[in-house]
C-alpha positions in Angstrom: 21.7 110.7 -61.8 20.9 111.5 -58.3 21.7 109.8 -54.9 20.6 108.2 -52.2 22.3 108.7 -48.8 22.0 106.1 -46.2 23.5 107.0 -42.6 23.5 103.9 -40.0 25.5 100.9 -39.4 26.7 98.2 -41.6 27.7 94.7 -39.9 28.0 91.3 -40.3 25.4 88.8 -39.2 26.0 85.5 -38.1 23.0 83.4 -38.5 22.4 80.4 -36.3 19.8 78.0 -37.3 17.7 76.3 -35.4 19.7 73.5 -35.3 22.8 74.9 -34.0 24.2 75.8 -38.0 26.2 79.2 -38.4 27.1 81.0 -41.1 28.2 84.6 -41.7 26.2 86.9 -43.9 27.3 91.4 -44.4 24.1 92.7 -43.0 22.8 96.1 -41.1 19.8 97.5 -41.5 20.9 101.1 -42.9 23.6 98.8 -45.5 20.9 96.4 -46.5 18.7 99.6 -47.0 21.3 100.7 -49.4 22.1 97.0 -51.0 18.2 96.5 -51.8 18.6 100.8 -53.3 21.7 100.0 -55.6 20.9 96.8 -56.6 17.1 98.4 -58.2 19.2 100.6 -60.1 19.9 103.6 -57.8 22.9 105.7 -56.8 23.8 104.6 -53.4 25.9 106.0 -51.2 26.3 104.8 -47.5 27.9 106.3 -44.6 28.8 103.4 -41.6 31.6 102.7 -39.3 33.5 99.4 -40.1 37.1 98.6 -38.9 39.9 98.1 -42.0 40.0 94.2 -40.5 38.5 90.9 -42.0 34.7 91.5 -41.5 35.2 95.1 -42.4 36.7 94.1 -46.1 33.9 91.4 -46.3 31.3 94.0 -45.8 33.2 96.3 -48.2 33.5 93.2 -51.2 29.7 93.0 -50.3 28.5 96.0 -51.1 30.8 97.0 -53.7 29.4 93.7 -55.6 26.2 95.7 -56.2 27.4 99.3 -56.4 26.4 100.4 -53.3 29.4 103.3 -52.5 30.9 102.7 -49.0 31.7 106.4 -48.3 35.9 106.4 -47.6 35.2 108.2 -44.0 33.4 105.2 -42.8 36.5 102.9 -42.2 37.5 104.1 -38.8 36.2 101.6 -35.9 38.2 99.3 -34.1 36.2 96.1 -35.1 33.4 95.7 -37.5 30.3 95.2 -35.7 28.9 91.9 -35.7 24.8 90.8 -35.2 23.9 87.4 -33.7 20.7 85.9 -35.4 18.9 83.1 -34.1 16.3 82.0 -36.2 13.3 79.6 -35.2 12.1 77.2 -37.0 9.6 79.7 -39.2 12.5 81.5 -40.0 12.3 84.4 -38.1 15.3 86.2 -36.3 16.0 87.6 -33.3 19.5 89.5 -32.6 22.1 89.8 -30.0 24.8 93.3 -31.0 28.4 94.1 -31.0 28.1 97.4 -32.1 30.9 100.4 -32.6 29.6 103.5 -33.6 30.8 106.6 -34.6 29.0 109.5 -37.0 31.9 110.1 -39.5 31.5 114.0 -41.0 29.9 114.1 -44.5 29.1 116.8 -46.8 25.6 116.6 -48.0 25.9 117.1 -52.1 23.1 118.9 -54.1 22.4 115.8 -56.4 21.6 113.8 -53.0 17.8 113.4 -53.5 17.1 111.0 -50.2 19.0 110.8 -47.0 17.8 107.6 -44.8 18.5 106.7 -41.7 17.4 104.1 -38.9 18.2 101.5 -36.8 20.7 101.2 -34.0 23.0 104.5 -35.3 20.0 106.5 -35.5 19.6 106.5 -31.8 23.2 105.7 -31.0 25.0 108.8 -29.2 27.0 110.8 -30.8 30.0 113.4 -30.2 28.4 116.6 -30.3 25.3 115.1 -29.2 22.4 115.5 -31.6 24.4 115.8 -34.8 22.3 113.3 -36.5 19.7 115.2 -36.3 21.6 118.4 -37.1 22.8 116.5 -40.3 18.9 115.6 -41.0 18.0 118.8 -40.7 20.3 120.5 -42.8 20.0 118.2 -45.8 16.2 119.0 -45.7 17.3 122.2 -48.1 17.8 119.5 -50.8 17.4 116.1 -49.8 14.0 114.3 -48.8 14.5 112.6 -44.9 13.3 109.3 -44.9 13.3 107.5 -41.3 12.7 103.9 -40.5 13.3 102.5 -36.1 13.9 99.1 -37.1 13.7 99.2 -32.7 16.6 96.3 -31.6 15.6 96.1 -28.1 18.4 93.7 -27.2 20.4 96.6 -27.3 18.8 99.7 -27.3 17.5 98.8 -23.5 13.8 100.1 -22.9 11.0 102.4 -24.9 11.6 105.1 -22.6 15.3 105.1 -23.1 15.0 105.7 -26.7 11.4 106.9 -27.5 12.1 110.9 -27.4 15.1 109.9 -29.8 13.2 108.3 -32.3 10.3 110.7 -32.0 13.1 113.6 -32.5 13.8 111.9 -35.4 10.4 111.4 -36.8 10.1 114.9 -36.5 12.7 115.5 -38.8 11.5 113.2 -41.4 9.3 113.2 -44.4 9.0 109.5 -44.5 8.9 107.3 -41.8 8.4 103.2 -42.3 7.9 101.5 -39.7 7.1 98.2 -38.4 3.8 97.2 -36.1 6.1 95.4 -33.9 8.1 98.1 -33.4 5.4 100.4 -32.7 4.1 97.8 -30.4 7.3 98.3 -28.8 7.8 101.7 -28.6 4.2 102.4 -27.0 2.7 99.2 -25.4 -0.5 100.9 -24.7 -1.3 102.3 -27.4 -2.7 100.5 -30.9 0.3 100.4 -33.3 -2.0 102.4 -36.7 -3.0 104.8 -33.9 0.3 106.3 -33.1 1.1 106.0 -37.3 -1.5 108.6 -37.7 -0.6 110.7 -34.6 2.9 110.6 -36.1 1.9 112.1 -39.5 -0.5 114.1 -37.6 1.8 116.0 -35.1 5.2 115.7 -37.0 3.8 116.6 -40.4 5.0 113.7 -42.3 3.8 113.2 -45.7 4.1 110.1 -45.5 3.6 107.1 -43.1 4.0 103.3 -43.8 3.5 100.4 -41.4 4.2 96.8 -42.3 2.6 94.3 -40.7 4.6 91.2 -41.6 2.3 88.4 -43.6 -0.7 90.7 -42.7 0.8 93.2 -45.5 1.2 97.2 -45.3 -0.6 100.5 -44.5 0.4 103.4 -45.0 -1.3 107.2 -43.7 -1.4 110.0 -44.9 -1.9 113.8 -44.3 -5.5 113.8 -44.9 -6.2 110.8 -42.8 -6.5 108.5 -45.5 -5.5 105.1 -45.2 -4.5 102.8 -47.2 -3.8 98.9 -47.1 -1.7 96.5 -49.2 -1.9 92.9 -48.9 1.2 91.1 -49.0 2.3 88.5 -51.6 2.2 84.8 -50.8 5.6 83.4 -50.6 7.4 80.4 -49.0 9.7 82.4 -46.1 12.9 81.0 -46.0 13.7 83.6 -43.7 12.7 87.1 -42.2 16.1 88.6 -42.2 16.7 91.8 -44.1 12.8 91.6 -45.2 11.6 95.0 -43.6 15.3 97.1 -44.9 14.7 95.5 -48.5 11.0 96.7 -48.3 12.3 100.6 -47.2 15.2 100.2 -50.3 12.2 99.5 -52.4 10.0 102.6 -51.1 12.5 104.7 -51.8 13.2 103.4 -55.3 9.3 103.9 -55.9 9.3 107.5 -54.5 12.7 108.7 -56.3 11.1 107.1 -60.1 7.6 108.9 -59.7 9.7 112.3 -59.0 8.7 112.8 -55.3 12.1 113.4 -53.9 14.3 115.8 -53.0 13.3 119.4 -52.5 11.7 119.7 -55.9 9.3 116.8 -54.6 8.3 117.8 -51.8 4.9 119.3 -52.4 4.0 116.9 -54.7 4.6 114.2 -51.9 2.7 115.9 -49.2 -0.3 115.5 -52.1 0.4 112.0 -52.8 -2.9 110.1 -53.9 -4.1 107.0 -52.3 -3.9 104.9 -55.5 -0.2 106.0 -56.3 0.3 105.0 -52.0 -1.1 101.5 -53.0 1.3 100.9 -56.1 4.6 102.1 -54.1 3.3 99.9 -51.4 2.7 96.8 -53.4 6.0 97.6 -55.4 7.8 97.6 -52.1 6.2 94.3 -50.4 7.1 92.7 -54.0 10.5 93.5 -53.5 10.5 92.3 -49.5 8.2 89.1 -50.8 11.9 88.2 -52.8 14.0 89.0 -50.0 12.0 86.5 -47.4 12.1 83.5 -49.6 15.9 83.5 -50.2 18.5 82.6 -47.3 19.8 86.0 -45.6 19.3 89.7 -46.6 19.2 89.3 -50.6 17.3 91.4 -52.1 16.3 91.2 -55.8 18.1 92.9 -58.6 15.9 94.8 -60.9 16.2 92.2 -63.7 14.6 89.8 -60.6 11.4 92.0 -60.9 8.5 90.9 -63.1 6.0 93.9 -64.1 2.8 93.9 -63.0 -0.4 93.9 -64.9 -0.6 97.5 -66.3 2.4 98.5 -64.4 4.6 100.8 -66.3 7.6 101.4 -64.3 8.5 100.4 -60.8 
């Protein structure tokens, strides 16, 4: 069976209401990344930084519930990091950090088929600086590098303080997801699907993918080709953990039609617009779940009903 790696930071979100309500929820983009991977029937492994303390143990409980494999190294920090998430009255979040982060060393196996990363660690410094990258770049022999920003202003500070970092890191990468508002972010003068294609232009991704909330996906690739998914209709109950459930899902899709790891490389710098379309819609099926339940919950893949004509996920 191979493995998925997923390098970033697990946490736990408190999630005020709009009413005032709280409630605590495990969360992290990178841990719900590996949550949505495990719980579709993968081998996930995740490396974080949690303190051996209340929260810590909550987060552990959490993802040992669906088989997601908290690496031992990762229990080291002085607190678990927490998230605050205020949500309006559509349901969507924003988020206020407490964040500890430390890279813990890890040994990159042969059977590891994906390493992820993204988020807040990704960009997070490191002792030696750029060892994330080194990591990335050495687990490119086996592994394939997927990438997603997931940008948290609030706490990264301004695009220019973090834009060479995540384009660094897009450089590395095979995959990159990412979302429009991010990209809107990142570059405010410049059109969101226009710095998609630039990135799979220059960096030599084979694959991009930009969601675009209720709008649906697109994703680029190598050619130029572009393709666009619509997204399902669902009643949100909230937005949180919708875009990391949607990248657990890509990578799910990718590892089942054999385009990971080193063996899958080539045939996933050739992949066809119609296979782009079904991993997409496979993917916003999966987020489509995760948005109309309270909190990061992604589906199980006993959740999933096939498609029409669809043979595997």
């Amino acid at each position: 069976m191979t493995t998925f790696l997923v390098v970033g930071e697990a946490l736990v979100d408190i999630v005020e209401t709009a009413d005032g309500t709280r409630s605590r929820h495990p969360g992290g983009s990178p841990s719900n990344v590996a949550l949505t991977a495990a719980r579709l029937g993968d081998r996930a492994e995740l490396l974080t930084w949690i303190g051996d303390d209340e929260l810590g143990r909550s987060v552990h409980a959490h993802l040992a519930g669906s088989d997601v494999i908290v690496l031992p190294q990762s229990t080291g920090a002085d607190r678990t990091p927490t998230a605050l998430a205020r949500l309006d009255a559509a349901g969507g979040a924003t988020y206020e950090f407490d964040l500890d982060w430390q890279l813990a060393p890890v040994a990159v196996g042969a059977d590891v088929t994906v390493v992820h990363t993204g988020s807040i660690a990704a960009v997070a410094p490191t002792d030696p600086p750029g060892a994330l990258p080194a990591l990335l770049v050495a687990a490119r022999e086996t592994a394939t590098i997927t990438y997603d920003p997931n940008v948290r202003p609030t706490i990264m500070g301004s695009p220019t303080a973090v834009r060479d970092d995540v384009e660094r890191l897009v450089a590395v990468a095979d995959v990159v997801k990412v979302s429009d508002e991010d990209l809107a972010w990142l570059y405010p003068d410049r059109e969101p699907v226009e710095v998609l294609g630039s990135w799979v232009a220059e960096h030599g991704l084979a694959l991009g993918v930009m969601t675009r909330g209720g709008q649906g996906s697109l994703a680029a690739l190598p050619d130029g080709t572009r393709v666009e998914v619509r997204a399902p209709a669902v009643t949100v109950a909230d937005t949180v953990g919708a875009g990391d459930s949607f990248m657990g899902a890509l990578l799910h899709a990718l590892d089942e039609r054999g385009l990971t790891g080193a063996s899958g490389r080539e045939r996933l710098s050739r992949l066809t617009s119609e296979d782009a379309a079904a991993i997409l819609a496979f993917a916003a099926r999966v987020a489509a779940i995760t948005v109309s339940r309270a909190g990061a919950d992604p589906p199980r893949r006993a959740d999933l009903v096939p498609e029409p004509g669809e043979a595997h996920a």
